[in-house]
Backbone bond lengths (Angstrom), bond angles and torsions (degrees), N, CA, C in turn:
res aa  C-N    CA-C-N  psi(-1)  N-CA   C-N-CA  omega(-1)  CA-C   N-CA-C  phi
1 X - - - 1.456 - - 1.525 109.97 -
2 X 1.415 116.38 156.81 1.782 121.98 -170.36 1.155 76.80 -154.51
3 X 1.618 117.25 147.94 1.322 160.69 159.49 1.514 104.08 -113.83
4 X 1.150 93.04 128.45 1.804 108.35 164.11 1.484 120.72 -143.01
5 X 1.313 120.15 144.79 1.514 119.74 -179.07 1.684 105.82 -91.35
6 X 1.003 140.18 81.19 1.100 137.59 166.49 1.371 118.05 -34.38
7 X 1.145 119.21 -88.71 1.623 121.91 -177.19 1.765 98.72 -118.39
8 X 1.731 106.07 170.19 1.714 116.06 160.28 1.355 100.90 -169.22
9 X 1.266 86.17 168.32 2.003 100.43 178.60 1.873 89.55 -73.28
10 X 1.746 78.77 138.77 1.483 96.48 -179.24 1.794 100.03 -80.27
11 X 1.538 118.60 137.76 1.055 112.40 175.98 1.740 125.71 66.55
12 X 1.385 113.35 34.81 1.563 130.67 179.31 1.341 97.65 -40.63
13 X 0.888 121.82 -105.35 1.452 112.72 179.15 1.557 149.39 -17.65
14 X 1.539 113.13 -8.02 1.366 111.57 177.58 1.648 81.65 -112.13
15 X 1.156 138.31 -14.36 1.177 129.07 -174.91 1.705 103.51 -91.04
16 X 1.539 120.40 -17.44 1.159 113.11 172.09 1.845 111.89 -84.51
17 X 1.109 111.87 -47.39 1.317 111.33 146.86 1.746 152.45 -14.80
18 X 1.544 81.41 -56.45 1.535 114.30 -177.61 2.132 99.53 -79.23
19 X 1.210 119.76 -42.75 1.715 141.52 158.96 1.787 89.23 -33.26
20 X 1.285 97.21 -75.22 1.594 110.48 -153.78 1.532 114.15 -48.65
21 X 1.158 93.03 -47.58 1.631 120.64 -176.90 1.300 113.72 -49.54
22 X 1.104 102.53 -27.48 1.960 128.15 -156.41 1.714 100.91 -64.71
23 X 1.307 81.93 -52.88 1.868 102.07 -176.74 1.536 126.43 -50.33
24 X 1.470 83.67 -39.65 1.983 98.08 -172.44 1.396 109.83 -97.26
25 X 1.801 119.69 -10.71 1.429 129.96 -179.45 1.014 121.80 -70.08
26 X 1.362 140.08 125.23 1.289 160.98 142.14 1.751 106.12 -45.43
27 X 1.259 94.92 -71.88 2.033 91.76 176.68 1.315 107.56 -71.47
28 X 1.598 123.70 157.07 1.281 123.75 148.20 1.531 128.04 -45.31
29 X 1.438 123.91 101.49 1.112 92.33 174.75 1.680 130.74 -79.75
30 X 1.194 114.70 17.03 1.303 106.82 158.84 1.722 124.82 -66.95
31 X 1.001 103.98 -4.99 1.350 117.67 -169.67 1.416 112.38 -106.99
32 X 1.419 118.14 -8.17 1.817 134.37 -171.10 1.519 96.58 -112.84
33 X 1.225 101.62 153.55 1.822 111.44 157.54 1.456 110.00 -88.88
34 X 1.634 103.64 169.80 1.239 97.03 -154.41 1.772 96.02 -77.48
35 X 1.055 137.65 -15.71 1.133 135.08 153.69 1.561 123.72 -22.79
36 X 1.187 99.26 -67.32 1.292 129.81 -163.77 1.892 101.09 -61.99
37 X 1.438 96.59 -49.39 1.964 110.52 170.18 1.413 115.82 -57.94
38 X 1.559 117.94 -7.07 1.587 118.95 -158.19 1.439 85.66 -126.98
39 X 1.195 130.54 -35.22 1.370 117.72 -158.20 1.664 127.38 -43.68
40 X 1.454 120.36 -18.32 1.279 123.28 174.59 1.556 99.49 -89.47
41 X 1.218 122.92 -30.06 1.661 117.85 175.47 1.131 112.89 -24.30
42 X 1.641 130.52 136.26 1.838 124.54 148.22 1.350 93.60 -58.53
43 X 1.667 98.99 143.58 1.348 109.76 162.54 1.606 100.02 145.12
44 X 1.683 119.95 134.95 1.522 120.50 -170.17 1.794 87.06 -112.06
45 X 1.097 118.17 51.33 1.623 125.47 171.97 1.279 113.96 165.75
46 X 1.714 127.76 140.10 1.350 124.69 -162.05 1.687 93.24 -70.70
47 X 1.112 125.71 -11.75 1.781 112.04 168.27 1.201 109.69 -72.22
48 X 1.218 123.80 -79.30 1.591 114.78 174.38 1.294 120.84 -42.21
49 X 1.722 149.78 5.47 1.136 152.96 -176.21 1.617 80.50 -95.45
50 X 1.532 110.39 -70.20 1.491 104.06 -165.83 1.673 125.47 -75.59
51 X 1.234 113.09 -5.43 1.374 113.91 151.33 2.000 112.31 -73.12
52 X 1.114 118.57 -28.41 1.020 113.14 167.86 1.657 126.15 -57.34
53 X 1.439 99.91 -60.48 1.313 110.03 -169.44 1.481 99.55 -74.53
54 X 1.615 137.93 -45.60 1.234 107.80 167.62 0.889 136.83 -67.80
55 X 1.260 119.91 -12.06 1.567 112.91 156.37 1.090 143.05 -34.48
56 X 1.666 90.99 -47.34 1.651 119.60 -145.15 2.047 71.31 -95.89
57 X 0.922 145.45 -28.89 1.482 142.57 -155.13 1.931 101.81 -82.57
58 X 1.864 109.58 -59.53 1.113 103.41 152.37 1.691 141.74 -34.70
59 X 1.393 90.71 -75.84 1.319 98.19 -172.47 2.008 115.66 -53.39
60 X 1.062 129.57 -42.55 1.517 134.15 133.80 1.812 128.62 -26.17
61 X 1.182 87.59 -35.71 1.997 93.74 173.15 1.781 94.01 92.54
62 X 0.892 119.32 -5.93 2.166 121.26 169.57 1.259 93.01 -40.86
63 X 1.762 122.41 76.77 2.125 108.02 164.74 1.137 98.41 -76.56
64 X 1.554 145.63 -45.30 1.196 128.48 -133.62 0.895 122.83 -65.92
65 X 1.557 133.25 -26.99 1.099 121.59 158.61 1.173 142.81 -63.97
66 X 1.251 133.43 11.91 1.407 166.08 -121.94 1.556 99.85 -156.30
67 X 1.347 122.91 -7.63 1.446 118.38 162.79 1.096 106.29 -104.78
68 X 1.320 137.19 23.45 1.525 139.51 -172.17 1.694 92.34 -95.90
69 X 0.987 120.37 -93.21 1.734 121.64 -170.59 1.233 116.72 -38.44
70 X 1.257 136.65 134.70 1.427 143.60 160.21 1.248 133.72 -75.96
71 X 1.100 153.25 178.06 2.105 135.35 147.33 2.036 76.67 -169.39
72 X 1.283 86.68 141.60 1.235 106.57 166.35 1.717 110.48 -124.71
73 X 1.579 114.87 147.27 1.486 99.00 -167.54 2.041 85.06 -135.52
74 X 1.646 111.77 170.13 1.446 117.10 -173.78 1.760 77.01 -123.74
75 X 1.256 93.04 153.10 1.688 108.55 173.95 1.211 115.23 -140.79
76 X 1.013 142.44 115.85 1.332 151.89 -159.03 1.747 109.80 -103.03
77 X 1.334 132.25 132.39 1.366 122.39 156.26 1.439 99.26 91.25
78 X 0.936 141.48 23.87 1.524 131.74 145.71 1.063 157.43 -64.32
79 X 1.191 154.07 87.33 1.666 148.01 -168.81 1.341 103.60 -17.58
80 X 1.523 115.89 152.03 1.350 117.19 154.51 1.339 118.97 -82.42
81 X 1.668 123.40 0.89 1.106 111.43 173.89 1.518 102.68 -88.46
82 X 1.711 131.55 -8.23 1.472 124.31 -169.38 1.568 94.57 -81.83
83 X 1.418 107.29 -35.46 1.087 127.92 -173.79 1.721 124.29 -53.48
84 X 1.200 101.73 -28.98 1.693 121.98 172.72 1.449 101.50 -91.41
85 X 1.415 115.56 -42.88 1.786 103.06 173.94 1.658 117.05 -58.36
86 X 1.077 86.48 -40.49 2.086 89.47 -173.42 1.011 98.12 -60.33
87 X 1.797 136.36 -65.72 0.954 153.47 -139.60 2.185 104.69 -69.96
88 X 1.547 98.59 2.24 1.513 90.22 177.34 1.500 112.44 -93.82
89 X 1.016 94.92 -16.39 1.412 107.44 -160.48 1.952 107.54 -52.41
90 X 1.130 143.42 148.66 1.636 129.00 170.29 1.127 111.73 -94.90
91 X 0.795 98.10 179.20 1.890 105.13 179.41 1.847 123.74 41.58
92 X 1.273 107.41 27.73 1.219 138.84 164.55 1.514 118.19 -109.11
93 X 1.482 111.80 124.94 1.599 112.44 -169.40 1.497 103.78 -94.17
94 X 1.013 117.86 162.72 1.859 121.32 172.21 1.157 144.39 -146.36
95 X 0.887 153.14 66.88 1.790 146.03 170.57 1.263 119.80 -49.56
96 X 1.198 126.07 115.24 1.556 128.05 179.76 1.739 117.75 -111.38
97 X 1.319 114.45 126.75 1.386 95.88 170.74 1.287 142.91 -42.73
98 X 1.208 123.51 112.66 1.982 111.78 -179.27 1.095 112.58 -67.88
99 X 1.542 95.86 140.36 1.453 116.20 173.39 1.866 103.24 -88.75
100 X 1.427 108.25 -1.93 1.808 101.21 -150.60 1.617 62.40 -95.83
101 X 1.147 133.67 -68.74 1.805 138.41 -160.47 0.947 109.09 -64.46
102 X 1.486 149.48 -53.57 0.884 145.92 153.25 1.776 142.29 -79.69
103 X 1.427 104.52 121.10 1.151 124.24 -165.87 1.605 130.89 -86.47
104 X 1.345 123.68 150.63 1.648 96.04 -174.53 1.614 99.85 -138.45
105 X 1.239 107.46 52.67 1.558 122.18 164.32 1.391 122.82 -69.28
106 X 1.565 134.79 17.89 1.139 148.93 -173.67 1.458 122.64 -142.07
107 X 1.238 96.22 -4.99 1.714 115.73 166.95 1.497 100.76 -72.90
108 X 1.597 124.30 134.45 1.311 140.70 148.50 1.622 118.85 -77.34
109 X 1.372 106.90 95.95 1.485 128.00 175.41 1.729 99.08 -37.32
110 X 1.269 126.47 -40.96 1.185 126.55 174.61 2.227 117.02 -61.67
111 X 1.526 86.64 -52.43 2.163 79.91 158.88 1.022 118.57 -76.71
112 X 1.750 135.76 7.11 1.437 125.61 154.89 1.408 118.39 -75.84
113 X 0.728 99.25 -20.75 2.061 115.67 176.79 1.731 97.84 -74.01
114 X 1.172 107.41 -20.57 1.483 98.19 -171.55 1.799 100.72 -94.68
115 X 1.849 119.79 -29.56 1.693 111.43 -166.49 1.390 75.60 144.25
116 X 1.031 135.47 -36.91 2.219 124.69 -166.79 0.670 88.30 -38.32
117 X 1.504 135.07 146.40 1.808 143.79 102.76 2.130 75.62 104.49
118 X 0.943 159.20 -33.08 1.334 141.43 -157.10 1.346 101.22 -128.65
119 X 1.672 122.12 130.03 1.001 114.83 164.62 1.897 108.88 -69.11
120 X 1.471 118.04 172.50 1.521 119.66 -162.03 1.783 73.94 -145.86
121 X 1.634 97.56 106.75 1.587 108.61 152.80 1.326 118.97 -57.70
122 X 1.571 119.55 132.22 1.265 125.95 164.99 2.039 123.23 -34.17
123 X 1.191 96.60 -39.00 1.381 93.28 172.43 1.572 140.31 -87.66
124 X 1.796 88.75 9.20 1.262 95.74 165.77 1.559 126.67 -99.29
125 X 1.868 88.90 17.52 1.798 102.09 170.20 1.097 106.97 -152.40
126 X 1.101 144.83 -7.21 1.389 144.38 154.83 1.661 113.32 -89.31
127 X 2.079 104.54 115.70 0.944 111.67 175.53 1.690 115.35 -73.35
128 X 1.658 122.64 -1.47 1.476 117.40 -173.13 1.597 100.79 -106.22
129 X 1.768 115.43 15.54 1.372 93.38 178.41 1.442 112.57 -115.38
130 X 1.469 106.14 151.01 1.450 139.72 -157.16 1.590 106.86 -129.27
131 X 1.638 103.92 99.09 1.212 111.58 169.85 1.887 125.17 -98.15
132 X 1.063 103.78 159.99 1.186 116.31 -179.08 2.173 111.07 -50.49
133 X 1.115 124.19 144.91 1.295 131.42 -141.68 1.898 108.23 3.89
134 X 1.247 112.56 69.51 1.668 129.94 155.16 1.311 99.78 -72.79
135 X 1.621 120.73 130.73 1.372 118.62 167.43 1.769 103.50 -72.59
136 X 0.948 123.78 -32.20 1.461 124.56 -177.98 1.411 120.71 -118.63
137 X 1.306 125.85 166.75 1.579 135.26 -178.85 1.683 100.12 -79.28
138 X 1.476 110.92 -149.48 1.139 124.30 -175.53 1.172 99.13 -69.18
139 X 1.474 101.51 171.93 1.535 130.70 -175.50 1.226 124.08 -116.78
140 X 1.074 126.95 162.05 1.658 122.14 174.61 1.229 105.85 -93.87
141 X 1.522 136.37 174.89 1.410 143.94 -177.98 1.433 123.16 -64.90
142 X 1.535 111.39 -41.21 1.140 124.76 153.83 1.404 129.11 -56.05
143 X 1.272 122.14 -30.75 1.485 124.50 171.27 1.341 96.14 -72.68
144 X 1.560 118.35 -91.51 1.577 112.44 -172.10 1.427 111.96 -30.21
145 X 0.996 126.00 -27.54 2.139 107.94 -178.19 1.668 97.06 -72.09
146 X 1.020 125.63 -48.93 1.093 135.63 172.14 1.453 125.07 -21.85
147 X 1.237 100.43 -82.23 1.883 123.99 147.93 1.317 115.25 -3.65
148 X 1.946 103.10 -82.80 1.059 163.53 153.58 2.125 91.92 -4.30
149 X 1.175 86.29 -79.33 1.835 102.80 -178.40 1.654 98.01 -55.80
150 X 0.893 114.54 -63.03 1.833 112.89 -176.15 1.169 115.78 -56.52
151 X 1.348 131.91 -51.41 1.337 125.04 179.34 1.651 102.03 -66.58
152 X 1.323 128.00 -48.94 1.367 109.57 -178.99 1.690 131.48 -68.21
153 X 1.443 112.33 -11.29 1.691 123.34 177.69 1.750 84.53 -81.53
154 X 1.235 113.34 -56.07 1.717 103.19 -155.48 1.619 110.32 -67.68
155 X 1.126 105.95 -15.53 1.837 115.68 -179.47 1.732 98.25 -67.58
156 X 1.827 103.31 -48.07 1.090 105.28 -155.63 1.828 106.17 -73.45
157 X 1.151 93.46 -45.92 1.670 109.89 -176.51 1.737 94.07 -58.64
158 X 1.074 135.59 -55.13 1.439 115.30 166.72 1.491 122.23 -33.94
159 X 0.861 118.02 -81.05 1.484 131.23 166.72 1.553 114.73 -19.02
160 X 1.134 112.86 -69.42 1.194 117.47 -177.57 1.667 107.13 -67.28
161 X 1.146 124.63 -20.23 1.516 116.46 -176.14 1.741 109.59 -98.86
162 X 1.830 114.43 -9.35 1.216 95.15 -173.28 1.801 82.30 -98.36
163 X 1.585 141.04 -1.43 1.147 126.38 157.21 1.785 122.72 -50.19
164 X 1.576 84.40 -61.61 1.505 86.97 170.96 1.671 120.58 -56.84
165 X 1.090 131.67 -23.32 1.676 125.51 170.52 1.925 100.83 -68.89
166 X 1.169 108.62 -26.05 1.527 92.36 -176.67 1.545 108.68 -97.52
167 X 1.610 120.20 4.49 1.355 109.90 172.99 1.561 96.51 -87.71
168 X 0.987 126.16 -23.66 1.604 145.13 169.48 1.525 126.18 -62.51
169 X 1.285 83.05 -3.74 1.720 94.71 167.71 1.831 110.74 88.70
170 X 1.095 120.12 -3.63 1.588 125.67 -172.51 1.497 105.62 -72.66
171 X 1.161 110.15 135.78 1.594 113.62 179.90 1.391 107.66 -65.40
172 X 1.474 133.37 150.09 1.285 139.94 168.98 1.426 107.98 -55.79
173 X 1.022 125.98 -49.21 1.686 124.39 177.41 1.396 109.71 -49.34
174 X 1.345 128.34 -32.23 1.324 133.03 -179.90 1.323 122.25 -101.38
175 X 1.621 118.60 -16.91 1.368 126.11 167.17 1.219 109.62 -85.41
176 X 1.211 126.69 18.49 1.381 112.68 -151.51 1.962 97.80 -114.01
177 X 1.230 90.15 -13.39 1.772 119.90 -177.70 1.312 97.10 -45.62
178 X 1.541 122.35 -46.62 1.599 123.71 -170.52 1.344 126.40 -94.46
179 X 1.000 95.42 15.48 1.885 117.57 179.92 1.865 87.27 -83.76
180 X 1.244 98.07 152.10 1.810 137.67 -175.20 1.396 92.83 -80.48
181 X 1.288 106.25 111.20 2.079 96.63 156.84 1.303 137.63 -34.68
182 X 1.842 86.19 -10.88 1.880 86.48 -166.51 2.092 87.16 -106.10
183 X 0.950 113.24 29.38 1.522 111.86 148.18 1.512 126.31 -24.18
184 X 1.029 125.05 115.39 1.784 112.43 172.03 1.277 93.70 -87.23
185 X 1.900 104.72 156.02 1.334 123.42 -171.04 1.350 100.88 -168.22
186 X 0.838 133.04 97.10 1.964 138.19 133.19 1.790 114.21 -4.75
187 X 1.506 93.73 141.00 1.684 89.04 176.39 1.622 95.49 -173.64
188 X 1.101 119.77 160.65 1.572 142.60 -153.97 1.519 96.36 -134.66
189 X 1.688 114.17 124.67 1.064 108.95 169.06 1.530 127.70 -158.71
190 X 1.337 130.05 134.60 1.243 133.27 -161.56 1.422 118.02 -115.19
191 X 1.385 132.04 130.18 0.932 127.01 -178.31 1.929 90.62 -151.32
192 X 1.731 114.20 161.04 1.318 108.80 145.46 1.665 110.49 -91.96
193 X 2.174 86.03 -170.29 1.341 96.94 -146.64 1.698 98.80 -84.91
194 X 1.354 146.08 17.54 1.259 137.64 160.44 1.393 106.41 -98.23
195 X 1.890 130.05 0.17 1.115 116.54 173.21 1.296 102.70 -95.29
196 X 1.153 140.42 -18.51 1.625 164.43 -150.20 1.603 99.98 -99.88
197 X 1.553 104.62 -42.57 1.543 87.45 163.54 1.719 123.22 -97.61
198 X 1.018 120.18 -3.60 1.429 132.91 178.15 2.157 85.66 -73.82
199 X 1.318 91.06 -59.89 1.611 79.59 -179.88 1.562 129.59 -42.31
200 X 1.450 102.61 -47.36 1.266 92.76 166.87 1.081 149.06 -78.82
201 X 1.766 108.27 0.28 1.577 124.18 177.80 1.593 95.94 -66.63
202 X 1.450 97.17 -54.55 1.664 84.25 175.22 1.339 156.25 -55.15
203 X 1.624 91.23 -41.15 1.510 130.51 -177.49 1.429 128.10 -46.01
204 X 2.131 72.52 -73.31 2.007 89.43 173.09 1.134 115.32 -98.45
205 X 1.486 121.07 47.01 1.239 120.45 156.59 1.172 124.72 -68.77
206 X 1.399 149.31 160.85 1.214 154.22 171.63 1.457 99.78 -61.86
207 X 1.308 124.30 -45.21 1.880 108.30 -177.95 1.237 125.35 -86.04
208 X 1.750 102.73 28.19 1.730 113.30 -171.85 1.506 99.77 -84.88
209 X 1.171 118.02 176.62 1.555 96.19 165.15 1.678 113.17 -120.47
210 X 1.497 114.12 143.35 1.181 126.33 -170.90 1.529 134.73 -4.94
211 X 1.508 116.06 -39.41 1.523 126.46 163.02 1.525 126.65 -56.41
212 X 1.715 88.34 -49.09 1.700 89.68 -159.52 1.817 101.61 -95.83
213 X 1.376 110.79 13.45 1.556 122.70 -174.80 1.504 93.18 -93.26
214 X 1.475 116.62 -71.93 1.234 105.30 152.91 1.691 146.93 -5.39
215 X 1.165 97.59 -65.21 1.804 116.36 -160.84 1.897 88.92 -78.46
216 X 1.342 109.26 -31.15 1.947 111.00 -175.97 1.759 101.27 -91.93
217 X 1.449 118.18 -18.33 1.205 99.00 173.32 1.513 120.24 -66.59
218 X 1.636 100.83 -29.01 1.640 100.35 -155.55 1.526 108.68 -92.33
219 X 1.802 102.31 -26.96 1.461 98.08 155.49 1.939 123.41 -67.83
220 X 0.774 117.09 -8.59 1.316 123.41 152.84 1.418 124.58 -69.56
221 X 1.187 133.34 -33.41 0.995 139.53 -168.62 1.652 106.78 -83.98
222 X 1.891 107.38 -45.43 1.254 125.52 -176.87 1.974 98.43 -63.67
223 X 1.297 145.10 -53.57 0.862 166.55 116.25 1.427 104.82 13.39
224 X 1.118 121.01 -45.49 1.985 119.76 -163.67 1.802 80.66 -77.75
225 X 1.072 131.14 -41.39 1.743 129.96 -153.85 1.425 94.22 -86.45
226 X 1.220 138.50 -29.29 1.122 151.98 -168.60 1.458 103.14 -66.02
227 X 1.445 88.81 -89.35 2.211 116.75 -163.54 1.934 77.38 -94.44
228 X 1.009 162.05 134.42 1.353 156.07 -137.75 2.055 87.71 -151.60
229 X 1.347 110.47 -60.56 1.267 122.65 -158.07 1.503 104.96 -75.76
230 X 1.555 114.66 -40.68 1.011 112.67 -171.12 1.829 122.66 -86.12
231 X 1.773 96.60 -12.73 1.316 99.07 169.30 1.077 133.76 -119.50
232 X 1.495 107.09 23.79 1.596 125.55 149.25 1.536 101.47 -92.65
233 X 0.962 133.21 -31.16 1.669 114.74 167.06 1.279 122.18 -47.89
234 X 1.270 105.13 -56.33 1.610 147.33 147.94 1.389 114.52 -2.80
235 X 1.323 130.53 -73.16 1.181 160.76 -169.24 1.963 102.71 -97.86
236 X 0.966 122.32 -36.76 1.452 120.00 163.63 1.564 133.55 -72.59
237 X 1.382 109.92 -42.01 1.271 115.60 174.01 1.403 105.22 -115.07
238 X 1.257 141.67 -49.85 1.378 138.84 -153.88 1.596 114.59 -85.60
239 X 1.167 112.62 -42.10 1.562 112.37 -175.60 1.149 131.29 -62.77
240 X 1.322 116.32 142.67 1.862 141.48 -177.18 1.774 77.43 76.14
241 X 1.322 141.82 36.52 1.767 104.68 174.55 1.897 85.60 -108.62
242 X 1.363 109.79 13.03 1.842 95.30 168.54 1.918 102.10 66.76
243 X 1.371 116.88 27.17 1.227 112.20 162.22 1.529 134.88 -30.67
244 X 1.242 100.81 -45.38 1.865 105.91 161.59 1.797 83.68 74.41
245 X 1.280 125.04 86.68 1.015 127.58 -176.26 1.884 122.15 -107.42
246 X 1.559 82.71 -13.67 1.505 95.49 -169.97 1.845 113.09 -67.45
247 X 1.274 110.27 144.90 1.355 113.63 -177.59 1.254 118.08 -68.55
């Protein structure tokens, strides 16, 4: 999997700010600098004004201004089953790679056995991992190889049989039926930064499961360099408490 930040609102934060400000203003602030919008703020520097006021915006529950900034990110290497989790979310935009347009008649069923074209769950090689409703704990070495062998013949034998339906003349949209959920697939996606954290109340929760905990950590991470103030608040006080942030 790869995370990338494609595009964002330049300067999220004085524009989340500049939102906030809006409410308690007497002048237009379209008509003020952002100085001028902060000047009653605590704070002996326009950073400490806006660590103040977002603070003070979080900790209060004030999101709306927090739907002002945008960032759109590309993600590379995902399951289609992570791919159906993200994809519930609202007020999140999306482009997903087609499977109907795009074809994978040049894949070697033999480098799917290796991770090609399929993501390979951790527990189909780690005997110490313990997923969420597992009828059993760990495994011995012999079990996981086991596993291990099945998930990689049946990845492969997929592959190779939805090739053969398209040397057979079957449209990709319809061969595509025998492809593994755990398919990798590319996707483009936009959301602002109060849906981005609603995402992660959910996401990186501990009862997420391993992929899509992942794929929200690192957009989090991409995000901390971004919105800086608001997702060290973020990550200090608010996270795993299931905020339910979404509008």
């Amino acid at each position: 999997m790869e995370v990338r930040l494609l595009e964002a609102t330049e300067d999220p934060e004085e524009l989340i700010c500049t939102g906030a400000r809006n409410d308690y203003s007497e002048p237009f602030v379209g008509d003020q600098t952002f100085e001028e919008t902060m000047e009653t703020v605590e704070g002996d520097s326009l950073e400490e004004k806006k660590e103040t006021l977002i603070g003070h915006l979080l900790s209060h529950g004030h999101y709306g201004p927090f739907e002002h900034p945008q960032v759109t990110f590309a993600v590379e290497g995902i399951s289609r089953s992570c791919m159906a989790q993200i994809t519930r979310h609202r007020h999140v935009s999306f482009d997903v790679q087609s499977m109907r347009y795009v074809s994978f008649d040049d894949v070697d069923p033999a480098d799917v056995r290796e991770g090609e074209m399929v993501v390979v769950p951790p527990s189909a090689t780690d005997p110490d991992w313990v997923g969420r409703n597992q009828k059993t704990g760990q495994v011995d070495e012999e079990t996981v190889a086991e596993r291990d062998e099945i998930f990689r013949d049946t990845v492969a034998d997929a592959v190779e049989s939805y090739q053969e339906l398209l040397d057979l003349g079957m449209p990709p949209e319809d061969a595509r039926f025998v492809l593994p959920i755990g398919t990798k697939v590319n996707m483009v996606m936009s959301m602002n930064v109060r849906m981005l954290m609603h995402i992660a109340d959910m996401r990186a929760a501990a009862d997420s499961q391993w992929e899509i905990r992942q794929m929200t950590e690192e957009l989090l991470d991409l995000a901390k360099d971004w919105c800086p103030i608001t997702f060290k608040y973020y990550e200090e006080n608010m996270k795993n408490r299931k905020n339910r942030l979404a509008p």
